[in-house]
VOPAGU-2260 file (C-alpha; in pm, 1 decimal, decimal comma):
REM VOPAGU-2260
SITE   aa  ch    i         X         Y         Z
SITE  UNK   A    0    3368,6    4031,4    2741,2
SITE  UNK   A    1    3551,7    3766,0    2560,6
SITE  UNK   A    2    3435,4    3541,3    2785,8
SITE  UNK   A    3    3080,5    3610,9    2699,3
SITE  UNK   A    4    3137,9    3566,3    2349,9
SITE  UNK   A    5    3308,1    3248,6    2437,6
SITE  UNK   A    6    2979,2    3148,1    2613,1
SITE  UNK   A    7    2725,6    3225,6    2383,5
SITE  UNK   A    8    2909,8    3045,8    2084,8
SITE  UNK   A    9    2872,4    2744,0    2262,3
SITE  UNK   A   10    2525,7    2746,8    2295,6
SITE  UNK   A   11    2345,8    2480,2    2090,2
SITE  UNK   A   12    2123,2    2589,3    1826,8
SITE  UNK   A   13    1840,9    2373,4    1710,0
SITE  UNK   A   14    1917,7    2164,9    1354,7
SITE  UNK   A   15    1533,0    2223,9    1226,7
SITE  UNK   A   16    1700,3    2194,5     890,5
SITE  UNK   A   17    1929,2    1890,7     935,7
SITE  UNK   A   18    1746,0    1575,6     745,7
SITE  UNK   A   19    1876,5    1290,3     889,0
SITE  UNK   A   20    1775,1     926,8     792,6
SITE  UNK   A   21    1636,9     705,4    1034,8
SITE  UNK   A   22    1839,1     447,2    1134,9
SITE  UNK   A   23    1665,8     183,2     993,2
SITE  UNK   A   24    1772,1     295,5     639,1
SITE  UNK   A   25    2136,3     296,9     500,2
SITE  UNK   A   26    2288,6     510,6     252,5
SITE  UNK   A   27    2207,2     220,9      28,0
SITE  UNK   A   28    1873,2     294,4     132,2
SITE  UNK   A   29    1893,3     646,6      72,5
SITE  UNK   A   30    2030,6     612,2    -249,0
SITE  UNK   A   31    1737,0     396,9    -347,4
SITE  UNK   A   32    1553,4     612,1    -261,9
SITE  UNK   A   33    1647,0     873,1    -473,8
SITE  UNK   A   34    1629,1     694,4    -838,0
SITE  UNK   A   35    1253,1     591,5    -728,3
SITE  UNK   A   36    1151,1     958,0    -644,5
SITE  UNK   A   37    1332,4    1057,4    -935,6
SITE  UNK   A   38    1215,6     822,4   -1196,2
SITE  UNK   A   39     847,1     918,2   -1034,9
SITE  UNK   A   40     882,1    1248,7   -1093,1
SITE  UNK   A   41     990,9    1266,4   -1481,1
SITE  UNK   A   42     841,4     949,0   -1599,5
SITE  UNK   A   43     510,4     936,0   -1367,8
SITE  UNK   A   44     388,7    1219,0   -1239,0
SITE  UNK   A   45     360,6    1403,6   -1580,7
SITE  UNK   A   46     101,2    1164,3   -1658,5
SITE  UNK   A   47     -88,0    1152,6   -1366,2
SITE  UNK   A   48    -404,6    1368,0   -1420,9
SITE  UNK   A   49    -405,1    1180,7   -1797,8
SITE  UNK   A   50    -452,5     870,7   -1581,4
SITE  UNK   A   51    -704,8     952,5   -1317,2
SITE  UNK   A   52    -937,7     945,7   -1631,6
SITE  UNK   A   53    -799,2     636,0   -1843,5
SITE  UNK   A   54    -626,6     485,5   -1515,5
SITE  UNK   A   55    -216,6     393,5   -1525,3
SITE  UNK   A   56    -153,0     154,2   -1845,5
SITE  UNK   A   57      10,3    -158,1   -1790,1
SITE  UNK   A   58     388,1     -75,6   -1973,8
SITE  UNK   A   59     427,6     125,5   -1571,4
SITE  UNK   A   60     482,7    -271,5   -1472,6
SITE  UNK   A   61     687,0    -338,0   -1734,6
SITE  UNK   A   62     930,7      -0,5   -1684,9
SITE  UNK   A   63     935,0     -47,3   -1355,2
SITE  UNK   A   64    1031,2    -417,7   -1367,5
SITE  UNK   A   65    1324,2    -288,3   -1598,1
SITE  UNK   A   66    1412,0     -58,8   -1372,7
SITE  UNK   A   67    1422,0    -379,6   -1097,0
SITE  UNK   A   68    1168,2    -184,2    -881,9
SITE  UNK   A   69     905,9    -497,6    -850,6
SITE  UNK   A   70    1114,9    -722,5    -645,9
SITE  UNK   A   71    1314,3    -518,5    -441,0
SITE  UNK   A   72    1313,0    -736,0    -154,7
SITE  UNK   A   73    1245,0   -1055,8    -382,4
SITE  UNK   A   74    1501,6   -1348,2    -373,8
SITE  UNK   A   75    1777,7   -1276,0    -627,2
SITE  UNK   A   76    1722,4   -1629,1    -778,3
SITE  UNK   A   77    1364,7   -1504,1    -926,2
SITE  UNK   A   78    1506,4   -1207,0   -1066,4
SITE  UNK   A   79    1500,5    -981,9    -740,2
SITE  UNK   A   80    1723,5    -768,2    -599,8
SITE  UNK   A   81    1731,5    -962,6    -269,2
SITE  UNK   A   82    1672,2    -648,9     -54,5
SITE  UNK   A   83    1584,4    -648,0     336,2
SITE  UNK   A   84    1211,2    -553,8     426,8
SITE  UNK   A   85    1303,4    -127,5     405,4
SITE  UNK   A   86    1363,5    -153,8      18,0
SITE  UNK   A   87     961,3    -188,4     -12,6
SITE  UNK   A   88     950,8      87,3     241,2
SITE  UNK   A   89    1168,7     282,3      58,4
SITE  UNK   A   90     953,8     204,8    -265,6
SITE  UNK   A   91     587,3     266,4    -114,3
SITE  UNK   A   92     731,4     589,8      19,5
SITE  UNK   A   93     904,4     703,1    -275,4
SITE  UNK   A   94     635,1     596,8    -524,4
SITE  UNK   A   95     426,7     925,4    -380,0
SITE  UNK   A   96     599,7    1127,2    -611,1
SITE  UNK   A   97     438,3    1002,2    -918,0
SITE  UNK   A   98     153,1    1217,3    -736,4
SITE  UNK   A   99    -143,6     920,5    -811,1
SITE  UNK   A  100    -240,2     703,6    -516,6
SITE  UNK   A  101    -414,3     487,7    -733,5
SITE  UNK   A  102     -89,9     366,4    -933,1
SITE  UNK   A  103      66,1     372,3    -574,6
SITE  UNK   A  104    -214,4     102,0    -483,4
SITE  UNK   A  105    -187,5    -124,9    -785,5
SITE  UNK   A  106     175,9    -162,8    -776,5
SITE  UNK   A  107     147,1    -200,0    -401,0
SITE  UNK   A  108     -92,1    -478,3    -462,5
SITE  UNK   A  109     141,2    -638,2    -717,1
SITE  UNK   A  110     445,4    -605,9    -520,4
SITE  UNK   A  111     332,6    -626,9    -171,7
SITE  UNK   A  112      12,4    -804,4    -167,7
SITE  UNK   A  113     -28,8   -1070,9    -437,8
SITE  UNK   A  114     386,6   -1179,3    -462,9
SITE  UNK   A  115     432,9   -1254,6     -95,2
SITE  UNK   A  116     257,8   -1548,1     -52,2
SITE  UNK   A  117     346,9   -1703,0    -370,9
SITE  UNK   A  118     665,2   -1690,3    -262,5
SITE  UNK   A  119     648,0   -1805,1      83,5
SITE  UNK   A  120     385,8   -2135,1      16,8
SITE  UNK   A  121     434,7   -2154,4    -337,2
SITE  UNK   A  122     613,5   -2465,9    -524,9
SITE  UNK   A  123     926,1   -2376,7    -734,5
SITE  UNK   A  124     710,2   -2421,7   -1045,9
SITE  UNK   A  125     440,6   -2198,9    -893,4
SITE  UNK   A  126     727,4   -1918,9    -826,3
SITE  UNK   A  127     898,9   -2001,1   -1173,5
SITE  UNK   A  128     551,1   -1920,9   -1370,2
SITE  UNK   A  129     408,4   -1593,7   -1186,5
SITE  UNK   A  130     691,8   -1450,7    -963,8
SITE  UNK   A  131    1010,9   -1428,9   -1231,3
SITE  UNK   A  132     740,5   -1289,4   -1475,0
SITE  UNK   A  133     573,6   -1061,5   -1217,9
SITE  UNK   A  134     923,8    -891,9   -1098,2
SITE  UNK   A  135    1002,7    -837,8   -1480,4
SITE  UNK   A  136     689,8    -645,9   -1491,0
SITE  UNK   A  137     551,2    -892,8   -1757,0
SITE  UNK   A  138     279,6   -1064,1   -1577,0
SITE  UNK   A  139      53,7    -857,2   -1352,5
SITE  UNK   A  140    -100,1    -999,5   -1026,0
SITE  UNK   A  141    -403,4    -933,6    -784,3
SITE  UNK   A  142    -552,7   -1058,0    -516,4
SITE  UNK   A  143    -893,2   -1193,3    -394,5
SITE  UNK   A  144   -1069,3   -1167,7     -70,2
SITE  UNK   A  145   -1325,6    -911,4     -66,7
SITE  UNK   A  146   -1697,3   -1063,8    -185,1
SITE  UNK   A  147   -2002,2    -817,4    -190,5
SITE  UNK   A  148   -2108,2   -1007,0      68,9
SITE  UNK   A  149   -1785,0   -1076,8     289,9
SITE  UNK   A  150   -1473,4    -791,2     357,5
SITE  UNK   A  151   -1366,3    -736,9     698,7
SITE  UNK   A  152   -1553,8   -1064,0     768,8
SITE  UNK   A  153   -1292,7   -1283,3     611,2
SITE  UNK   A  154   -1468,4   -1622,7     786,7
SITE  UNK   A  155   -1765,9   -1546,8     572,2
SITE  UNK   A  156   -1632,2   -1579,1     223,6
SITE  UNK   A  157   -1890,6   -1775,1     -33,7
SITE  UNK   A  158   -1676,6   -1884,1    -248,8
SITE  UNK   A  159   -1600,3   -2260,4    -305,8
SITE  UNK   A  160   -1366,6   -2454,7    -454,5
SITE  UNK   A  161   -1507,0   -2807,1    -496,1
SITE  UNK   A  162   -1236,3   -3129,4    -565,4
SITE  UNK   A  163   -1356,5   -3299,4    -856,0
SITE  UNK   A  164   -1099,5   -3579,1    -909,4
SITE  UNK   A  165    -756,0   -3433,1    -965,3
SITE  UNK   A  166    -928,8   -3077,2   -1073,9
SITE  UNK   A  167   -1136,2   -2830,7    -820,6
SITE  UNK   A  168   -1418,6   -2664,2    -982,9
SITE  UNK   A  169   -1466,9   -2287,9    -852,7
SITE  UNK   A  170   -1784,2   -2072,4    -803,5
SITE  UNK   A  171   -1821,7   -1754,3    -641,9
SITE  UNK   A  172   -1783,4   -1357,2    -645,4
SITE  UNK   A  173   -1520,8   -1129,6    -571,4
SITE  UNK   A  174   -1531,8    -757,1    -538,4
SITE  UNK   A  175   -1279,1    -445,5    -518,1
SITE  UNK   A  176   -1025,5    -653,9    -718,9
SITE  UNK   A  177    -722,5    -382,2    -756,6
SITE  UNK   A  178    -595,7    -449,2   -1048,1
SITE  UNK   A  179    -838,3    -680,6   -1193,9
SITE  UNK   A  180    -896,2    -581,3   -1493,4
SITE  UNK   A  181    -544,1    -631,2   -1583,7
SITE  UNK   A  182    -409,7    -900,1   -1414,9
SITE  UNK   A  183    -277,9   -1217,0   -1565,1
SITE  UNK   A  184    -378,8   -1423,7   -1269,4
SITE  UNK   A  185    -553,6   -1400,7    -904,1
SITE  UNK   A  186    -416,9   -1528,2    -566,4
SITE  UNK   A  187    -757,6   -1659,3    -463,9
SITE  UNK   A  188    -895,0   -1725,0     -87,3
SITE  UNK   A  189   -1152,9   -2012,6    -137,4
SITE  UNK   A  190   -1343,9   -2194,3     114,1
SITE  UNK   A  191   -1303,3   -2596,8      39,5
SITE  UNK   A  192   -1447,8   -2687,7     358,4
SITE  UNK   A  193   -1744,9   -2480,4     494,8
SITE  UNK   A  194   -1782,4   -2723,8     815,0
SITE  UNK   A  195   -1351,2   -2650,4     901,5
SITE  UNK   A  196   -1427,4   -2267,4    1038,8
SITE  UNK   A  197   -1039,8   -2132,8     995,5
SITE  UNK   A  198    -940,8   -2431,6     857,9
SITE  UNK   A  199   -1165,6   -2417,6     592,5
SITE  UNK   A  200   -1002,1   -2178,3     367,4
SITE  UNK   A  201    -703,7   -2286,2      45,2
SITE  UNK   A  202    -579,9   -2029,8    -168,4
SITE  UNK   A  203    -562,7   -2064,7    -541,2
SITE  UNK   A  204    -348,4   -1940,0    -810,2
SITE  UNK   A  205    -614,6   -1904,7   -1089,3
SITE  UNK   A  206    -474,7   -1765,4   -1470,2
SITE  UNK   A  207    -724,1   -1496,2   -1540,6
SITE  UNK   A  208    -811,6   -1610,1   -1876,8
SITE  UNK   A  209    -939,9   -1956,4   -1748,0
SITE  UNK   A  210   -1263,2   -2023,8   -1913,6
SITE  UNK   A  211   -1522,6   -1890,1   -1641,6
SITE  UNK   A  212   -1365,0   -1579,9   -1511,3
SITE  UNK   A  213   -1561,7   -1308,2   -1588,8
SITE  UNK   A  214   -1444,9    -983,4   -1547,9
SITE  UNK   A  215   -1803,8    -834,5   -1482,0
SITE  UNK   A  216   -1734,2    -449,2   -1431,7
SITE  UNK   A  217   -1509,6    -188,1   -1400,2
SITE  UNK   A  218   -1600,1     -26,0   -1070,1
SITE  UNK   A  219   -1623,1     344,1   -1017,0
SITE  UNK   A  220   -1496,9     505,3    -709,0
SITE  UNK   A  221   -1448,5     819,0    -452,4
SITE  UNK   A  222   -1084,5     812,6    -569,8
SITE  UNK   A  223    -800,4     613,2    -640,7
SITE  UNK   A  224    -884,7     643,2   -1022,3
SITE  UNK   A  225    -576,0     577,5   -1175,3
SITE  UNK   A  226    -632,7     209,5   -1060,6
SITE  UNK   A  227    -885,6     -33,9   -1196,8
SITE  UNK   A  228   -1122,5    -180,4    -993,3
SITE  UNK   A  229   -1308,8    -499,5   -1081,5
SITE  UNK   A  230   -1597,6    -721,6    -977,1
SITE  UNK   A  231   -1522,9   -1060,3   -1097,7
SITE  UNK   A  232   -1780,5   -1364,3   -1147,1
SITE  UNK   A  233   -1595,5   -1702,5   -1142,5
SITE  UNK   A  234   -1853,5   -1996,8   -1315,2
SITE  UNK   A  235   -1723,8   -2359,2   -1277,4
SITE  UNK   A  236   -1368,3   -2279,2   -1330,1
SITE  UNK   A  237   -1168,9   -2559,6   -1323,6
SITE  UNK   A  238    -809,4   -2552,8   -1221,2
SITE  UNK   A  239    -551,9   -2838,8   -1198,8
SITE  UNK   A  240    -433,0   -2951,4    -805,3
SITE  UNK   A  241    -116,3   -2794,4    -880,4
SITE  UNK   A  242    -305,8   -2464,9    -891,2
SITE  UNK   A  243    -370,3   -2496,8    -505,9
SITE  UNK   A  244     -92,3   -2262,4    -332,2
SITE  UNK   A  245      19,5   -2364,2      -1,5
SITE  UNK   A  246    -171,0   -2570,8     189,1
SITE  UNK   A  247    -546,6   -2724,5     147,2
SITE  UNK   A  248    -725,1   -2575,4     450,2
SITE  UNK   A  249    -484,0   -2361,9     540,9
SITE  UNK   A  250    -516,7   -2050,5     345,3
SITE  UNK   A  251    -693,8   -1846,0     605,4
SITE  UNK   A  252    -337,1   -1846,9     821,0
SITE  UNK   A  253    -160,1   -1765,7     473,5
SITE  UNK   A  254    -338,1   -1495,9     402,9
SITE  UNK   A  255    -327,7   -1352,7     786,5
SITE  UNK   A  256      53,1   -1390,7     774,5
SITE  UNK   A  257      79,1   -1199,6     445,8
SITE  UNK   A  258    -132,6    -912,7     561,1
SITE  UNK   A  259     104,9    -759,7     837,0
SITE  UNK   A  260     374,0    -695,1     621,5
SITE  UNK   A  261     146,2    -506,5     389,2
SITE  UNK   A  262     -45,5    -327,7     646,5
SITE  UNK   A  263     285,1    -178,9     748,6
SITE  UNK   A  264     376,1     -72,6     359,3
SITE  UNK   A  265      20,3      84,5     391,0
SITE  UNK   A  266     123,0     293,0     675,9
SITE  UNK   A  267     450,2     383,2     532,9
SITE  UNK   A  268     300,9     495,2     201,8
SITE  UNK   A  269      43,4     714,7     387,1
SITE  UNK   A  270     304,0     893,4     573,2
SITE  UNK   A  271     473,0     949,4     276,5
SITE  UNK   A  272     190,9    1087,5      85,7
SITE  UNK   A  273      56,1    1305,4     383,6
SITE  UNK   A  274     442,8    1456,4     406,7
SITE  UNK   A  275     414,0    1539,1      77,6
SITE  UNK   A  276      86,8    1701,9      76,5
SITE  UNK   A  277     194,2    1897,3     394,3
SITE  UNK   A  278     479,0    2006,9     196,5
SITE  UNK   A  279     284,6    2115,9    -113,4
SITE  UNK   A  280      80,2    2339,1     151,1
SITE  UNK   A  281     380,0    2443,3     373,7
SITE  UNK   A  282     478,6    2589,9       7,4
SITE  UNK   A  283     154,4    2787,8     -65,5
SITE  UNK   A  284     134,5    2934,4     294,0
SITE  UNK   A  285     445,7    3101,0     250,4
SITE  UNK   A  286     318,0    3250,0     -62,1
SITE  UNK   A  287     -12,3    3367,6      -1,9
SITE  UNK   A  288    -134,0    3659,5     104,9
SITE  UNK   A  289    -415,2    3773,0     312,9
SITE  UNK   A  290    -474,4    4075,3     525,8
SITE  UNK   A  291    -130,5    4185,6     387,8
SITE  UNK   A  292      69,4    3904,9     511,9
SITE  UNK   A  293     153,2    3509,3     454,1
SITE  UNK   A  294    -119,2    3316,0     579,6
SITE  UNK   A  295     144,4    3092,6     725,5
SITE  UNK   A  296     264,3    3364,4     966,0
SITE  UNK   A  297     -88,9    3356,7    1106,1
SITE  UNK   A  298     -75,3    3152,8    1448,8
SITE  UNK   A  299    -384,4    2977,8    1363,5
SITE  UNK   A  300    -228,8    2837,3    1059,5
SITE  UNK   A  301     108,2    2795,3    1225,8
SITE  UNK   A  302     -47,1    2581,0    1412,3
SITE  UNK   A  303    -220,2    2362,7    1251,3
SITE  UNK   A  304     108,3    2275,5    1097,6
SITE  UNK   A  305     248,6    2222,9    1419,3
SITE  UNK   A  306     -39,0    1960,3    1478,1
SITE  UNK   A  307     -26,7    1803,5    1132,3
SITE  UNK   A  308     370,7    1774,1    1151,1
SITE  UNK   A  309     334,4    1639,8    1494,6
SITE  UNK   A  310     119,9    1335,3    1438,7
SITE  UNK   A  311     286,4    1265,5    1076,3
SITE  UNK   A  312     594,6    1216,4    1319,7
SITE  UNK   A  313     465,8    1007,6    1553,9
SITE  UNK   A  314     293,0     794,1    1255,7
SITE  UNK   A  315     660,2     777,7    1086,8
SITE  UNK   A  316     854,9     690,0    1401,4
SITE  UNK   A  317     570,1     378,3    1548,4
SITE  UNK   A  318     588,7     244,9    1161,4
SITE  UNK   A  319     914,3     274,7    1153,4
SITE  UNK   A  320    1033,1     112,4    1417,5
SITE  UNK   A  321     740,2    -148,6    1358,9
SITE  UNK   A  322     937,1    -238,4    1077,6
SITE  UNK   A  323    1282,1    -274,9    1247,0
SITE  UNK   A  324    1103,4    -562,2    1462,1
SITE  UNK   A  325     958,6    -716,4    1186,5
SITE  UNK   A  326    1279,6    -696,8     973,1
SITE  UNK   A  327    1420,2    -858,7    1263,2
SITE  UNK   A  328    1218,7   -1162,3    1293,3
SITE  UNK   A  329     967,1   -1049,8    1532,1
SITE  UNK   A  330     602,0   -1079,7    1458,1
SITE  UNK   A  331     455,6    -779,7    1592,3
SITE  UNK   A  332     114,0    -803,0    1489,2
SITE  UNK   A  333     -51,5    -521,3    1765,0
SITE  UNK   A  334     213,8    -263,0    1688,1
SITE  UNK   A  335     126,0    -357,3    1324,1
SITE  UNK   A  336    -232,1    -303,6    1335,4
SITE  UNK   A  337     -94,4      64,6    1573,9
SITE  UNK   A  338     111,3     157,5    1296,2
SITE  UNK   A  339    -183,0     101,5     996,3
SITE  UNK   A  340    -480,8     234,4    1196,1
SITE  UNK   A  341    -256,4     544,5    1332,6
SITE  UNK   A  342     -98,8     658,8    1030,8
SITE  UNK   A  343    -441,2     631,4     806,3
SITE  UNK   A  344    -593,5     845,6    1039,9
SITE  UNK   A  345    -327,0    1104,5    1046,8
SITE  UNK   A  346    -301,9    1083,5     635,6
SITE  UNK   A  347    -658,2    1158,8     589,9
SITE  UNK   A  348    -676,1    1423,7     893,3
SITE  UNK   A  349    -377,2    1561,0     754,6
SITE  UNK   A  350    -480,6    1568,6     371,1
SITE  UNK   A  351    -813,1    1750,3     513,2
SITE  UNK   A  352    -636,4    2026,3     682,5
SITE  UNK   A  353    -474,4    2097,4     352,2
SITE  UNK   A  354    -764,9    2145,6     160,9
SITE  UNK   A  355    -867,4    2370,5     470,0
SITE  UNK   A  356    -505,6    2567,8     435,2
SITE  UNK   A  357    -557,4    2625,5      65,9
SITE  UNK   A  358    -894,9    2741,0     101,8
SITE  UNK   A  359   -1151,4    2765,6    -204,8
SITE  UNK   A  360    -796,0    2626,3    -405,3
SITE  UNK   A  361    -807,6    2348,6    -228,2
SITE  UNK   A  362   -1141,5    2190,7    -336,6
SITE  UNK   A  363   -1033,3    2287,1    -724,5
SITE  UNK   A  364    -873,4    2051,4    -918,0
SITE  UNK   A  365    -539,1    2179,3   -1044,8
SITE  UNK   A  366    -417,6    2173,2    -709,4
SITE  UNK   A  367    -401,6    1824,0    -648,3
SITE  UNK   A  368    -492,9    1839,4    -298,2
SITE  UNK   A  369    -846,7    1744,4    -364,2
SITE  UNK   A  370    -744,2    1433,5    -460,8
SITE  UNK   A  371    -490,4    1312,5    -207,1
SITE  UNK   A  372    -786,7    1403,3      55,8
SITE  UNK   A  373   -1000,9    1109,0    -156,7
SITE  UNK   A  374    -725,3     853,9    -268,4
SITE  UNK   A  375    -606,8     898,9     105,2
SITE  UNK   A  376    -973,5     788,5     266,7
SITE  UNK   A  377    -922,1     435,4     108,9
SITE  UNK   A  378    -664,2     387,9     358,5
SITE  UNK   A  379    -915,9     346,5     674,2
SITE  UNK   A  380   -1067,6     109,5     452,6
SITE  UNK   A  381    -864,2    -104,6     271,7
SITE  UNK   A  382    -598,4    -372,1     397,2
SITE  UNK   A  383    -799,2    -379,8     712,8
SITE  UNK   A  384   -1083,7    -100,2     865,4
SITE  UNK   A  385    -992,2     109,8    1138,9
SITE  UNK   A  386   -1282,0    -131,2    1293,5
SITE  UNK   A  387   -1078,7    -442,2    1267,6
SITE  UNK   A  388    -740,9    -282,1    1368,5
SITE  UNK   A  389    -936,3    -173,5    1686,5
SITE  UNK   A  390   -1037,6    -462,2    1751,7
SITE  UNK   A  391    -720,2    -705,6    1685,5
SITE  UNK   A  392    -558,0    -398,3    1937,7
SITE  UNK   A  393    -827,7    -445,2    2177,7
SITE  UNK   A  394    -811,5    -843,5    2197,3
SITE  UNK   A  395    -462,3    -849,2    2203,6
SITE  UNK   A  396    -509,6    -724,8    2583,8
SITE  UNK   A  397    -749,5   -1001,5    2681,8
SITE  UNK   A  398   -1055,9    -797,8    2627,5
């Protein structure tokens, strides 16, 4: 008998509650971590559904710069904290707790987006005028691709930049600006050759209150809402050679390079956000009732969180170790484009099947889940379609 006793306390029992960090992240890491989520959830989220209607005001930059949040992986000389690639993991994953994808997005695009390349091609005066400003939360930045009639299509981008003795004069459109209402300047992708294909493209740091930028409207959208969306006219603006960052003609490859680390912050902060959603629902199918008993002990909810928690896994371990092999020098650029077209997909299936779990709740506002299902759907869009992630996927075989 003791024997058996013996026996059966040896058997393993599965750790379904032990959280355990991936290896990629330290305690440092963790710890991180922790004063993001936190200073989310009393300083953010309290204000969220305030700023789906007015969108986030611009003093979130400046707390968060105080708070050293805006250069986390920035170079310690420009005010950074001179963090590894994970620290803007940590941040895009943590940020979900302020509960608004659209503040998510325009620090994202601040952070993530617009500061990346100024760092890597700009000059030290370049750097010294937007980045130590922009980590302090002081300046705000955005980016420029999109045109109304050139996205995915990055080769056919109207905009010109014209040299005009030691100035370039600048015409042209841009639309879905993130942030452009606010911003203090624009990282701008020109075209300064039109007969140069690729090499036809320069990117421009352009101050937004140059004489000719016009910020034409404020554009309304499925969701997102806390961030401001602008369509921007630029009319002869004329900007001084030093405001060309990097190199003439080569700002399509800039641009390129600076994409795959934010696609994988994209993937990252979808994951994160469909976690928490799935969480937020796990909770409400343990208390409600139907037919006199949780709807969560109903197999065909069961498992649809078996399915949901399944693919948010998979999403979360392919980004994750995406990132390890970009932290670590490699440039990974199909298991980039995996990573952001997989965990999209799984953020907005996800963020549907909790609007599904909840019911008639679900599609009412005070449950928030309504709107992670439309801030999420940007995700397939932005930073790269599903369309385009297919199809750098499918080349990268030979096809």
């Amino acid at each position: 008998k003791e024997h058996h006793v013996a026996a059966t306390s040896a058997v393993l029992k599965p750790d379904f509650d032990q959280k355990r960090a991936h290896f990629i992240f330290t305690d440092e890491h963790e710890q991180l971590r922790e004063s993001i989520s936190n200073f989310a959830k009393k300083e953010l989220a309290p204000h969220a559904d305030e700023w789906e209607e007015t969108t986030f005001p611009d003093s979130v930059f400046t707390r968060m710069g105080e708070l050293g949040f805006l250069g986390l992986d920035k170079p310690e000389e420009y005010g950074g904290q001179g963090g590894d690639y994970y620290t803007s993991l940590v941040l895009a994953e943590a940020i979900t707790h302020a509960q608004s994808g659209g503040l998510a997005m325009g620090v994202a695009v601040h952070t993530d987006m617009a500061m990346p390349p100024i760092l890597a091609f700009g000059t030290e005066e370049q750097k010294q005028e937007w980045v130590v400003p922009a980590i302090k939360g002081e300046k705000i930045l955005c980016l420029g691709i999109t045109e109304p009639d050139a996205g995915s299509d990055v080769a056919g981008i109207k905009t010109r930049a014209v040299k005009d003795g030691d100035e370039y004069v600048i015409n042209g459109s841009k639309t879905y600006i993130t942030n452009g209402h606010r911003a203090d300047v624009i990282v701008l992708v020109t075209k300064t050759d039109a007969d140069a294909g690729y090499d036809g493209f320069t990117l421009f740091l352009v101050p937004m209150d140059a004489p000719g930028v016009i910020r034409e409207k404020k554009l309304e959208k499925l969701g997102m809402h806390a961030s401001d969306t602008a369509l921007l006219a630029f009319q002869d603006v004329r900007v001084p050679e030093t405001a060309v960052l990097g190199q003439v003609g080569k700002g399509f490859y800039h641009i390129m390079w600076e994409l795959q680390g934010e696609r994988l912050i994209g993937a990252a902060g979808c994951v994160a956000g469909a976690q928490h959603c799935m969480d937020k629902t796990l909770e409400y199918a343990l208390e409600r009732q139907a037919f006199g008993r949780k709807i969560g002990n109903f197999q065909a909810i069961r498992h649809k969180f078996a399915d949901m928690a399944t693919k948010l896994e998979a999403a979360r371990q392919l980004t994750y170790m995406t990132a390890w092999r970009f932290q670590n020098g490699e440039y990974p650029v199909r298991e980039i484009s995996m990573a952001k077209l997989f965990s999209a997909r799984v953020a907005c299936e996800v963020a549907d099947e909790c609007i599904q779990i909840h019911g008639g709740a679900g599609y009412m506002k005070e449950y928030g889940i309504e709107r992670v299902w439309r801030d999420m759907r940007l995700n397939r869009i932005g930073a790269g379609t599903d369309e385009v992630m297919l199809d750098v996927i499918g080349r990268s075989y030979g096809l």
